[in-house]
C-alpha positions as CSV (number, residue, x, y, z in Angstrom):
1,X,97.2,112.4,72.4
2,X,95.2,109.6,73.6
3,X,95.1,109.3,77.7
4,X,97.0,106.6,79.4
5,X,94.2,103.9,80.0
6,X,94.1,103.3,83.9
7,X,95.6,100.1,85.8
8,X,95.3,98.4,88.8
9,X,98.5,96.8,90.7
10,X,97.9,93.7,91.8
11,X,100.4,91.8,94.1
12,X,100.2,88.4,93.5
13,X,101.6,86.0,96.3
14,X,105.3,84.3,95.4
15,X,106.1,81.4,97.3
16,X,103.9,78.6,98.3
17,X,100.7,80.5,97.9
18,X,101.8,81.3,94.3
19,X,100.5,78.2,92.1
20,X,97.2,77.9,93.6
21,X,96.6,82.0,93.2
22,X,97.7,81.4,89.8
23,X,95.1,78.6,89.2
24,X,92.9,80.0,91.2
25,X,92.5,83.2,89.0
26,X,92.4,80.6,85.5
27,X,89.3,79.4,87.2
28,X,88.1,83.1,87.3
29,X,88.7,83.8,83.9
30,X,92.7,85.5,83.8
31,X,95.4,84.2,82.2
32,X,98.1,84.7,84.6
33,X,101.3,83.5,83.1
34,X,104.6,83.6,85.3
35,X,108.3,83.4,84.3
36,X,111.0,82.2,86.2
37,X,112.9,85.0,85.3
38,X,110.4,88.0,85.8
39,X,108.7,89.4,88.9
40,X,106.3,90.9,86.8
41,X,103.7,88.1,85.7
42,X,101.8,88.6,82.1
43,X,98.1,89.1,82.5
44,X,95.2,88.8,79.9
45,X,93.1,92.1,81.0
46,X,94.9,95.3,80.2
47,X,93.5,96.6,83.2
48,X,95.8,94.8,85.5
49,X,99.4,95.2,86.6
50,X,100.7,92.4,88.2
51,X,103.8,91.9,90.2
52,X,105.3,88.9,92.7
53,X,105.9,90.0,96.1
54,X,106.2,87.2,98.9
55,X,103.1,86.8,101.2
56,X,105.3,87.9,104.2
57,X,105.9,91.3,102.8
58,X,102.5,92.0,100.5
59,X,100.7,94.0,103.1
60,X,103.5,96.1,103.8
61,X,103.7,97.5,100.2
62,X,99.6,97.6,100.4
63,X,100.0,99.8,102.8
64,X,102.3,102.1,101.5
65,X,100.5,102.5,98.0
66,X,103.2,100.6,96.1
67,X,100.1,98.5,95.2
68,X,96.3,98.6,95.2
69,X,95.9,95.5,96.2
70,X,97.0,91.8,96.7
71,X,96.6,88.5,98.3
72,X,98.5,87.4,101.1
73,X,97.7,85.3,104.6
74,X,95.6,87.0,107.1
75,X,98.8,86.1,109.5
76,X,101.1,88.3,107.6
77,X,98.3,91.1,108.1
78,X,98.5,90.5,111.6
79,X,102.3,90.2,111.6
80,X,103.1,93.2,109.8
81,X,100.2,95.6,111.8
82,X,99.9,97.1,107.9
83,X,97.1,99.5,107.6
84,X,95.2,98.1,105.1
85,X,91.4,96.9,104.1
86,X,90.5,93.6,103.9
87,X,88.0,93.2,101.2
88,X,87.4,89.0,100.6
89,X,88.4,85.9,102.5
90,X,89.7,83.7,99.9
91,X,89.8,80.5,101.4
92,X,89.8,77.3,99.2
93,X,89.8,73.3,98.9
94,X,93.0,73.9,97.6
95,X,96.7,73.3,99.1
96,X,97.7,76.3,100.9
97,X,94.3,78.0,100.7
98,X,92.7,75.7,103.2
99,X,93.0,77.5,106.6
100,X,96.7,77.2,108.4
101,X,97.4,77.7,112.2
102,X,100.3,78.8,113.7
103,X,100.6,77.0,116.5
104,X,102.7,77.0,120.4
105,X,104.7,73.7,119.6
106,X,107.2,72.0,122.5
107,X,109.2,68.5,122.3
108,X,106.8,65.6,123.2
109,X,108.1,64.4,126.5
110,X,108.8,68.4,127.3
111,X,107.3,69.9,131.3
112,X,105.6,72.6,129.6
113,X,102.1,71.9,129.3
114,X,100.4,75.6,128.6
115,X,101.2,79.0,127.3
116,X,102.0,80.5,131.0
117,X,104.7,77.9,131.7
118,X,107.2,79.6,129.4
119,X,107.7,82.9,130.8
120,X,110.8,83.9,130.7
121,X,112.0,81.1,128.6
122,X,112.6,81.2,124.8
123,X,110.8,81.2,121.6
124,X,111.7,80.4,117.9
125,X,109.9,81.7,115.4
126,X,109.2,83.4,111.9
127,X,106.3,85.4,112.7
128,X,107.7,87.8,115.8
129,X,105.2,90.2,115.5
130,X,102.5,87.6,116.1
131,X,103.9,85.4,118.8
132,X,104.8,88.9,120.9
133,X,101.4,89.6,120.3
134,X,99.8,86.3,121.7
135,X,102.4,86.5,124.6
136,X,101.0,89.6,125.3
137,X,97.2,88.6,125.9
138,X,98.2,86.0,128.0
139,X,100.3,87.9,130.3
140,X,103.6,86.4,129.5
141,X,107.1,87.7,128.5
142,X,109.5,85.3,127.1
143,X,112.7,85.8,124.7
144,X,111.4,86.0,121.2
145,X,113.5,85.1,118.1
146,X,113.6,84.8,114.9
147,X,113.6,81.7,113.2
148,X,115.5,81.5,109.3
149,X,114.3,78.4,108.8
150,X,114.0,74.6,110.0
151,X,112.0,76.0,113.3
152,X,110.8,72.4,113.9
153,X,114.0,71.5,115.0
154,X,115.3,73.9,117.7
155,X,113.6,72.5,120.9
156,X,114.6,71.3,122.7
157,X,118.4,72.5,122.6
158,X,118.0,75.7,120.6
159,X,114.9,76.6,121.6
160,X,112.3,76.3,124.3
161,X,109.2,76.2,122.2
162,X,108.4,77.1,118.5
163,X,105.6,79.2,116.9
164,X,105.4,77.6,113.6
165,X,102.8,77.2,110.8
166,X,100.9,74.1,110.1
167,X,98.4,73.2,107.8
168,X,98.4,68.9,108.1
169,X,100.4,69.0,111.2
170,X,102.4,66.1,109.4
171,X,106.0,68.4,110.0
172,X,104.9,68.6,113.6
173,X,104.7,64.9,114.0
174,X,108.0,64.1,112.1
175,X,110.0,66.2,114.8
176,X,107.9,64.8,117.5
177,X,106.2,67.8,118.6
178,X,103.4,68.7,120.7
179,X,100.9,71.7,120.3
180,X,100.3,73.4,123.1
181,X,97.8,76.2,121.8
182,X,96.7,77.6,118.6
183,X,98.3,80.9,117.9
184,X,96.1,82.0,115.0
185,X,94.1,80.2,112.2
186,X,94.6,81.8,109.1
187,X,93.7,82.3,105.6
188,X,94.3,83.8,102.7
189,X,93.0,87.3,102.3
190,X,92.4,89.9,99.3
191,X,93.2,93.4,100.8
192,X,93.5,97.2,99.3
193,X,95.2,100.2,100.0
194,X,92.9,103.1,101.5
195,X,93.2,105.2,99.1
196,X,92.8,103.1,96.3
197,X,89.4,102.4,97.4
198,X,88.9,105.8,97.8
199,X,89.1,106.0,93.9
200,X,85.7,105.0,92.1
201,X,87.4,103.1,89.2
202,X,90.2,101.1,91.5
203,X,87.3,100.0,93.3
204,X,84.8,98.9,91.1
205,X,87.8,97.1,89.2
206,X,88.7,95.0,92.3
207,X,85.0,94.4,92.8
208,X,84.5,93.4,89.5
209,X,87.6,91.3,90.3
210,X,86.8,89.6,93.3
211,X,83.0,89.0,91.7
212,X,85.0,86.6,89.4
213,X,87.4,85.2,92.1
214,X,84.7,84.8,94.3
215,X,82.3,82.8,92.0
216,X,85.0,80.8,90.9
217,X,86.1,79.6,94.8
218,X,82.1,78.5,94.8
219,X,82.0,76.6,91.8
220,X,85.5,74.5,93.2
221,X,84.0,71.5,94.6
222,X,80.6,71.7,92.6
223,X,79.0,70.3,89.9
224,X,76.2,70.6,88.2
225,X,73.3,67.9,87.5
226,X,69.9,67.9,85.2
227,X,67.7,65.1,84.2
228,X,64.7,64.5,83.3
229,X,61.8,63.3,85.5
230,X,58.3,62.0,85.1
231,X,55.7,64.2,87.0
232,X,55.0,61.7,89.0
233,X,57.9,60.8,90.3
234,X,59.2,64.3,91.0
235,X,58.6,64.5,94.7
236,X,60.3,61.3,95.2
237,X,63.3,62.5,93.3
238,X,63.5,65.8,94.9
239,X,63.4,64.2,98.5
240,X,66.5,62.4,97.4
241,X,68.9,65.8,96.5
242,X,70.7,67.7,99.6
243,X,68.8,70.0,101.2
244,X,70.5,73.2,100.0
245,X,69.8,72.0,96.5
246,X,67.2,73.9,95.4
247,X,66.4,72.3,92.2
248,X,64.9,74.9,88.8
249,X,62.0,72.4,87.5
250,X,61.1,73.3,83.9
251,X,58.1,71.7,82.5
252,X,59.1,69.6,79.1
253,X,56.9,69.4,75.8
254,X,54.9,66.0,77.1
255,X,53.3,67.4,80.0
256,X,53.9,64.6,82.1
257,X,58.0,65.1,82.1
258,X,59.8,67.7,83.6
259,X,63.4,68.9,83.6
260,X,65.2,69.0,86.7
261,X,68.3,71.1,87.0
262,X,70.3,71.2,90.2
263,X,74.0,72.1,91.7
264,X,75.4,70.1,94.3
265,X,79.1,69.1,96.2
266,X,81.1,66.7,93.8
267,X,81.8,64.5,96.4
268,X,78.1,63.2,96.7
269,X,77.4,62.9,92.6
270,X,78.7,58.9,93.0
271,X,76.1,58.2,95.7
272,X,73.3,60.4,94.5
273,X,73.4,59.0,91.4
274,X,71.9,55.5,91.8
275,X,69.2,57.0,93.9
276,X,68.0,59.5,91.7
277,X,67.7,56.6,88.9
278,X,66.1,54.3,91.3
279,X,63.5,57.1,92.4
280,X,62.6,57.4,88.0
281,X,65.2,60.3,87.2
282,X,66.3,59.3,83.4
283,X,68.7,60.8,81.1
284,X,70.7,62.2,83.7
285,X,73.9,64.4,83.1
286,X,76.7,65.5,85.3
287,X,78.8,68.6,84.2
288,X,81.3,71.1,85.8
289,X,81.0,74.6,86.8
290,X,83.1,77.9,86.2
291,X,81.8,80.5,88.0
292,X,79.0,80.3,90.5
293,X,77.8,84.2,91.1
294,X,74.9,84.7,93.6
Protein backbone atom coordinates (compact mmCIF):
# COMPACT_ATOMS: atom_id res chain seq x y z
CA UNK A 1 0.00 0.00 0.00
CA UNK A 2 1.47 3.18 -1.20
CA UNK A 3 2.28 5.80 1.87
CA UNK A 4 0.12 8.84 2.28
CA UNK A 5 2.34 11.63 0.45
CA UNK A 6 3.04 14.40 3.15
CA UNK A 7 1.18 17.94 3.34
CA UNK A 8 1.72 21.10 4.63
CA UNK A 9 -1.35 23.21 6.30
CA UNK A 10 -1.25 26.45 5.26
CA UNK A 11 -3.66 29.15 6.74
CA UNK A 12 -4.33 31.54 4.40
CA UNK A 13 -5.75 34.98 5.72
CA UNK A 14 -9.78 35.51 5.18
CA UNK A 15 -10.87 38.93 5.32
CA UNK A 16 -9.20 41.97 3.97
CA UNK A 17 -5.85 40.46 3.67
CA UNK A 18 -7.38 37.63 1.60
CA UNK A 19 -7.37 38.88 -2.17
CA UNK A 20 -3.92 40.26 -2.15
CA UNK A 21 -2.50 36.79 -0.34
CA UNK A 22 -4.39 35.22 -3.00
CA UNK A 23 -2.65 37.28 -5.84
CA UNK A 24 0.18 37.53 -4.13
CA UNK A 25 0.80 33.66 -4.26
CA UNK A 26 -0.34 33.71 -8.37
CA UNK A 27 2.63 35.96 -8.66
CA UNK A 28 4.63 33.11 -6.93
CA UNK A 29 3.58 30.50 -9.04
CA UNK A 30 0.19 28.80 -7.03
CA UNK A 31 -2.99 28.68 -8.24
CA UNK A 32 -5.04 29.42 -5.22
CA UNK A 33 -8.59 29.30 -6.08
CA UNK A 34 -11.29 30.29 -3.32
CA UNK A 35 -15.01 29.53 -3.08
CA UNK A 36 -17.57 31.37 -1.46
CA UNK A 37 -18.87 28.47 -0.07
CA UNK A 38 -15.72 26.52 1.20
CA UNK A 39 -13.12 27.38 3.87
CA UNK A 40 -10.92 25.14 2.32
CA UNK A 41 -9.32 26.88 -0.82
CA UNK A 42 -8.06 24.56 -3.98
CA UNK A 43 -4.43 24.69 -4.50
CA UNK A 44 -2.22 23.59 -7.54
CA UNK A 45 0.80 21.74 -5.48
CA UNK A 46 -0.29 18.64 -3.87
CA UNK A 47 1.88 19.37 -1.18
CA UNK A 48 -0.25 22.04 0.30
CA UNK A 49 -3.40 22.01 2.43
CA UNK A 50 -4.94 25.17 2.61
CA UNK A 51 -7.59 26.54 4.77
CA UNK A 52 -9.32 30.30 5.57
CA UNK A 53 -8.92 31.37 9.02
CA UNK A 54 -9.28 35.21 9.74
CA UNK A 55 -6.02 37.07 10.45
CA UNK A 56 -7.25 37.82 14.12
CA UNK A 57 -7.23 34.19 14.99
CA UNK A 58 -4.34 32.57 12.53
CA UNK A 59 -1.60 32.55 15.12
CA UNK A 60 -3.64 31.13 17.69
CA UNK A 61 -4.23 27.88 15.58
CA UNK A 62 -0.34 28.19 14.62
CA UNK A 63 0.32 27.87 17.85
CA UNK A 64 -1.53 25.03 18.80
CA UNK A 65 -0.47 22.81 15.66
CA UNK A 66 -3.91 23.00 13.97
CA UNK A 67 -1.60 24.36 11.20
CA UNK A 68 2.06 24.64 10.13
CA UNK A 69 1.94 27.71 9.09
CA UNK A 70 0.12 30.96 7.82
CA UNK A 71 0.01 34.56 7.14
CA UNK A 72 -1.46 36.89 9.31
CA UNK A 73 -0.53 40.78 10.72
CA UNK A 74 2.36 41.01 13.02
CA UNK A 75 -0.46 42.82 15.31
CA UNK A 76 -2.48 39.88 15.70
CA UNK A 77 0.90 38.04 16.80
CA UNK A 78 1.34 40.56 19.28
CA UNK A 79 -2.38 40.55 20.18
CA UNK A 80 -2.80 37.05 20.68
CA UNK A 81 0.90 36.48 22.71
CA UNK A 82 0.78 32.98 20.34
CA UNK A 83 3.98 31.13 20.57
CA UNK A 84 4.90 30.87 17.29
CA UNK A 85 8.08 31.62 14.78
CA UNK A 86 8.13 34.19 12.49
CA UNK A 87 9.89 33.12 9.44
CA UNK A 88 9.35 36.24 6.52
CA UNK A 89 8.09 39.72 6.63
CA UNK A 90 5.74 39.87 3.79
CA UNK A 91 5.23 43.35 3.17
CA UNK A 92 4.07 44.62 -0.26
CA UNK A 93 3.06 47.63 -2.64
CA UNK A 94 -0.10 46.18 -2.36
CA UNK A 95 -3.49 47.28 -0.41
CA UNK A 96 -3.41 45.82 2.90
CA UNK A 97 0.25 44.62 2.61
CA UNK A 98 1.70 48.03 2.97
CA UNK A 99 2.50 48.57 6.65
CA UNK A 100 -0.75 49.55 8.95
CA UNK A 101 -0.52 51.35 12.44
CA UNK A 102 -2.74 51.12 15.14
CA UNK A 103 -2.93 54.16 16.39
CA UNK A 104 -4.14 56.32 20.08
CA UNK A 105 -7.00 58.37 18.25
CA UNK A 106 -9.12 61.24 20.38
CA UNK A 107 -11.88 63.76 18.88
CA UNK A 108 -10.20 66.85 17.30
CA UNK A 109 -10.99 69.59 19.62
CA UNK A 110 -10.61 66.82 22.64
CA UNK A 111 -8.04 68.04 26.15
CA UNK A 112 -6.14 64.99 25.81
CA UNK A 113 -2.99 65.66 24.13
CA UNK A 114 -0.60 62.43 25.11
CA UNK A 115 -0.85 58.82 26.14
CA UNK A 116 -0.50 59.75 30.08
CA UNK A 117 -3.58 62.08 30.04
CA UNK A 118 -5.98 59.17 29.92
CA UNK A 119 -5.45 57.29 32.89
CA UNK A 120 -8.24 56.18 34.32
CA UNK A 121 -10.37 57.06 31.49
CA UNK A 122 -11.66 54.78 28.74
CA UNK A 123 -10.62 53.02 25.76
CA UNK A 124 -12.36 51.37 22.60
CA UNK A 125 -10.82 49.04 20.83
CA UNK A 126 -10.51 45.63 18.83
CA UNK A 127 -7.06 44.74 19.72
CA UNK A 128 -7.23 44.54 23.86
CA UNK A 129 -4.33 42.60 24.12
CA UNK A 130 -2.27 45.27 22.37
CA UNK A 131 -3.62 48.52 23.77
CA UNK A 132 -3.19 46.88 27.59
CA UNK A 133 0.03 46.20 26.48
CA UNK A 134 1.06 49.84 25.29
CA UNK A 135 -0.75 51.18 28.41
CA UNK A 136 1.40 49.17 30.33
CA UNK A 137 4.96 50.64 29.09
CA UNK A 138 3.80 53.86 29.60
CA UNK A 139 2.66 53.50 33.04
CA UNK A 140 -1.02 53.99 32.61
CA UNK A 141 -4.18 52.15 33.53
CA UNK A 142 -7.32 53.05 31.83
CA UNK A 143 -10.76 50.96 31.25
CA UNK A 144 -10.13 48.83 28.20
CA UNK A 145 -12.99 47.58 25.89
CA UNK A 146 -13.71 45.93 23.26
CA UNK A 147 -14.85 47.47 20.25
CA UNK A 148 -17.47 45.18 17.57
CA UNK A 149 -17.13 47.50 15.14
CA UNK A 150 -17.52 51.28 13.97
CA UNK A 151 -14.64 52.19 16.72
CA UNK A 152 -14.21 55.63 14.88
CA UNK A 153 -17.25 56.71 16.18
CA UNK A 154 -17.36 56.29 20.01
CA UNK A 155 -15.45 59.40 21.26
CA UNK A 156 -16.35 61.37 22.30
CA UNK A 157 -19.74 60.03 24.00
CA UNK A 158 -18.95 56.26 24.09
CA UNK A 159 -15.61 56.42 24.42
CA UNK A 160 -12.65 58.44 25.64
CA UNK A 161 -10.14 57.53 23.01
CA UNK A 162 -9.86 54.70 20.36
CA UNK A 163 -7.04 52.32 19.40
CA UNK A 164 -7.87 51.62 15.92
CA UNK A 165 -6.01 50.54 12.68
CA UNK A 166 -5.14 52.73 9.85
CA UNK A 167 -3.42 52.34 6.83
CA UNK A 168 -4.34 55.93 4.74
CA UNK A 169 -5.62 57.56 7.80
CA UNK A 170 -8.53 58.69 5.44
CA UNK A 171 -11.34 56.94 8.24
CA UNK A 172 -9.55 58.96 10.81
CA UNK A 173 -10.14 62.14 9.10
CA UNK A 174 -13.86 61.41 8.18
CA UNK A 175 -14.67 61.18 11.98
CA UNK A 176 -12.55 64.07 12.72
CA UNK A 177 -9.96 62.41 14.77
CA UNK A 178 -6.67 63.18 16.01
CA UNK A 179 -3.64 60.63 16.58
CA UNK A 180 -2.14 61.03 19.53
CA UNK A 181 0.67 58.22 19.30
CA UNK A 182 1.32 55.29 17.23
CA UNK A 183 0.48 52.03 18.89
CA UNK A 184 2.31 49.64 16.64
CA UNK A 185 3.23 49.57 12.82
CA UNK A 186 2.46 46.39 11.40
CA UNK A 187 2.76 44.05 8.69
CA UNK A 188 1.97 41.13 7.42
CA UNK A 189 3.98 38.09 8.58
CA UNK A 190 4.50 34.32 7.47
CA UNK A 191 4.93 32.35 10.73
CA UNK A 192 5.25 28.35 11.76
CA UNK A 193 4.44 26.18 14.47
CA UNK A 194 7.62 24.90 16.49
CA UNK A 195 7.35 21.83 15.90
CA UNK A 196 6.62 21.85 12.38
CA UNK A 197 10.01 23.35 11.88
CA UNK A 198 11.28 20.86 13.94
CA UNK A 199 10.38 18.44 11.03
CA UNK A 200 13.06 18.45 8.07
CA UNK A 201 10.43 18.10 5.19
CA UNK A 202 7.77 20.84 6.76
CA UNK A 203 10.60 23.04 6.76
CA UNK A 204 12.27 22.88 3.65
CA UNK A 205 8.66 22.97 2.09
CA UNK A 206 7.85 26.40 3.60
CA UNK A 207 11.35 27.44 2.67
CA UNK A 208 10.95 26.42 -0.65
CA UNK A 209 7.68 28.27 -0.25
CA UNK A 210 8.58 31.45 0.93
CA UNK A 211 11.82 31.34 -1.75
CA UNK A 212 8.92 31.74 -4.28
CA UNK A 213 6.78 34.34 -2.21
CA UNK A 214 9.68 36.08 -1.52
CA UNK A 215 11.00 36.52 -5.14
CA UNK A 216 7.78 37.34 -6.27
CA UNK A 217 7.26 40.45 -3.54
CA UNK A 218 10.80 41.71 -5.32
CA UNK A 219 9.83 41.46 -8.78
CA UNK A 220 6.30 43.72 -7.71
CA UNK A 221 7.29 47.07 -8.70
CA UNK A 222 10.22 46.02 -11.18
CA UNK A 223 10.88 45.65 -14.50
CA UNK A 224 13.27 44.62 -16.51
CA UNK A 225 15.25 46.63 -19.41
CA UNK A 226 18.07 45.50 -22.27
CA UNK A 227 19.25 47.38 -25.15
CA UNK A 228 21.83 47.55 -27.07
CA UNK A 229 24.73 50.03 -26.86
CA UNK A 230 27.66 51.10 -28.91
CA UNK A 231 31.03 50.66 -27.04
CA UNK A 232 31.50 53.84 -27.04
CA UNK A 233 28.77 55.14 -25.64
CA UNK A 234 28.51 52.62 -22.78
CA UNK A 235 29.84 54.67 -19.98
CA UNK A 236 27.59 57.44 -20.84
CA UNK A 237 24.61 55.13 -20.75
CA UNK A 238 25.52 53.38 -17.69
CA UNK A 239 25.98 56.76 -15.73
CA UNK A 240 22.38 57.41 -16.67
CA UNK A 241 20.75 53.94 -14.79
CA UNK A 242 20.02 54.08 -10.79
CA UNK A 243 22.69 53.31 -8.91
CA UNK A 244 21.66 49.89 -7.59
CA UNK A 245 21.27 48.85 -11.15
CA UNK A 246 24.00 46.90 -11.73
CA UNK A 247 23.79 46.31 -15.39
CA UNK A 248 25.12 42.37 -17.12
CA UNK A 249 27.10 43.81 -20.34
CA UNK A 250 27.43 41.08 -22.93
CA UNK A 251 29.59 41.78 -25.77
CA UNK A 252 27.48 41.41 -29.36
CA UNK A 253 28.92 39.82 -32.72
CA UNK A 254 30.23 43.48 -34.05
CA UNK A 255 32.66 44.18 -31.51
CA UNK A 256 31.83 47.65 -31.18
CA UNK A 257 28.13 46.83 -29.72
CA UNK A 258 27.27 45.53 -26.61
CA UNK A 259 24.11 44.26 -24.88
CA UNK A 260 23.03 45.87 -21.85
CA UNK A 261 20.62 44.11 -19.53
CA UNK A 262 19.43 45.77 -16.42
CA UNK A 263 16.42 45.59 -13.65
CA UNK A 264 15.09 48.66 -12.21
CA UNK A 265 11.74 50.31 -10.21
CA UNK A 266 8.81 50.73 -12.81
CA UNK A 267 8.08 53.87 -11.72
CA UNK A 268 11.39 55.43 -13.28
CA UNK A 269 11.16 53.30 -16.86
CA UNK A 270 9.09 56.70 -18.42
CA UNK A 271 11.95 59.07 -17.43
CA UNK A 272 14.85 56.78 -17.94
CA UNK A 273 13.78 56.05 -21.19
CA UNK A 274 14.50 59.19 -23.18
CA UNK A 275 17.89 59.53 -21.53
CA UNK A 276 19.10 56.26 -22.25
CA UNK A 277 18.18 56.97 -26.15
CA UNK A 278 19.60 60.36 -25.97
CA UNK A 279 22.97 58.97 -24.30
CA UNK A 280 23.12 56.21 -27.90
CA UNK A 281 21.13 53.22 -26.19
CA UNK A 282 19.07 51.66 -29.36
CA UNK A 283 16.68 48.97 -29.68
CA UNK A 284 15.60 49.15 -26.22
CA UNK A 285 13.00 46.81 -24.62
CA UNK A 286 11.06 46.99 -21.44
CA UNK A 287 9.50 43.66 -19.95
CA UNK A 288 8.03 42.46 -16.65
CA UNK A 289 9.30 40.16 -14.05
CA UNK A 290 8.02 37.04 -12.16
CA UNK A 291 10.24 36.11 -9.71
CA UNK A 292 13.34 37.95 -8.63
CA UNK A 293 15.46 35.21 -6.39
CA UNK A 294 18.84 36.58 -5.02
Amino acid sequence: MAARARVLRLGIPKGSLQDTTVKLFAHAGYQVGVSSRSYYPTVDDPELECILIRAQEMARYVAQGVMDAGITGLDWVLETHAKVKELANLQAPWPNYRPVRWVLAVKEDSPFQSVKDLDGKRIATEAVGLTKSYLKKHGVKAEVEFSWGATEVKPPVLADAIVDVSETGSSLRANSLRVVDVVLESTPRFIAHPASLSDPWKRDKMERLLLMLRGAITAIDRVGLMMNVPRAALDAVVAQLPALAAPTISQLADPAWVALNTVIEERLVRELLPKLKASGATGIVEYPLSKIVA
